[in-house]
C-alpha positions in Angstrom: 71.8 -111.0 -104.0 73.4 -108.3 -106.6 71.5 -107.2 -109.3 72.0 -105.6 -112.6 69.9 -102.5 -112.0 72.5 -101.6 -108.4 75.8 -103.5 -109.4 75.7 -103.6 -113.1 80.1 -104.3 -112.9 79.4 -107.1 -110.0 76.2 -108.6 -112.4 78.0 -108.5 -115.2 81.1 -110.4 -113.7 79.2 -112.8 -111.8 77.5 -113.7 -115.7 80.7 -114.3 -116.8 81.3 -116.8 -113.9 78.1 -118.9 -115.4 79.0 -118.2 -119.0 82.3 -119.4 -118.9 81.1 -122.7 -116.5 78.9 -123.3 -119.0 81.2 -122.8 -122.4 84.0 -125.5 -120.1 81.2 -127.7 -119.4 80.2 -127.6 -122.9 83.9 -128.3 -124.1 84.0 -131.2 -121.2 81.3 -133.2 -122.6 82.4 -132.6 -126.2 85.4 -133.9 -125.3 84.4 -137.1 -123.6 81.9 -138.2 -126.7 84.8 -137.5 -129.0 88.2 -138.9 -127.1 87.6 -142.9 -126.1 90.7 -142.2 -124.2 89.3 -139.7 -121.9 90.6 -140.5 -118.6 90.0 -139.5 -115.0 92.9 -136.8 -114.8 91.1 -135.0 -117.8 88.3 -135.2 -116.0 89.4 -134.5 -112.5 91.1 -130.7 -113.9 88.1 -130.4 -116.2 85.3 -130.5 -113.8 87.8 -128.7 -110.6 87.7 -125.7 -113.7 83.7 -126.1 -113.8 83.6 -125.9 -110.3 85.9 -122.8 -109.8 83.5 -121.0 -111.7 80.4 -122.3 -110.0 82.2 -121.8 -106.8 83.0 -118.1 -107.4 79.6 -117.4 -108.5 77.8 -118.5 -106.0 80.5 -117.2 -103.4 80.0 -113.3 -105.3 76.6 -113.3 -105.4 76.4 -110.8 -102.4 79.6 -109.3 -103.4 78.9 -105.4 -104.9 82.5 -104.5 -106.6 84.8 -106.4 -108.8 86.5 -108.7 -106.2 90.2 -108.5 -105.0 92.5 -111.1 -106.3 92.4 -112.8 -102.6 88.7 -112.6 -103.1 88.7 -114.2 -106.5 91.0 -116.8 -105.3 89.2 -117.9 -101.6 85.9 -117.7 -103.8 86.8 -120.8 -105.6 86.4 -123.2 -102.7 83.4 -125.2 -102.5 80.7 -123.1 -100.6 80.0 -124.2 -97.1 76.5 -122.2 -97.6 75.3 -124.1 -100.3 74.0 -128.2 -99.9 74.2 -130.5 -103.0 70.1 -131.3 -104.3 70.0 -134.7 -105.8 
């Protein structure tokens, strides 16, 4: 995995990835305690934003340079590397 000290750029982006999962997530559960009407769409493009992020972060961790749009779009699947813990 990158690290700040070697890929300061790729550490700092990959940060960003987590930061900005975290401020959506944030805004996701704010949301559903305030809205009864929240529904299942909301949450559906909501938690596919969450998991962009997530996605790309986990799928960059190795990655040393800013990535390439095709990069940054590919990295948004769900990694095939990376089991679900319960």
């Amino acid at each position: 995995m990158i690290n700040p000290n070697d890929h300061p750029v790729a550490w700092g982006l990959l940060l960003y990835e987590l930061e900005d999962a975290r401020e959506h997530l944030e805004q996701l559960v704010q949301a559903m305690a305030e809205s009864p009407g929240f529904d299942e769409h909301e949450l559906r493009i909501s938690l596919g934003h969450v998991f962009a992020h997530l996605n790309r972060a986990w799928n960059a961790r190795n990655s040393e340079s800013a990535l390439s749009e095709a990069q940054w779009n590919a990295f948004r699947a769900f990694p095939e590397d990376l089991a679900p813990i319960a």
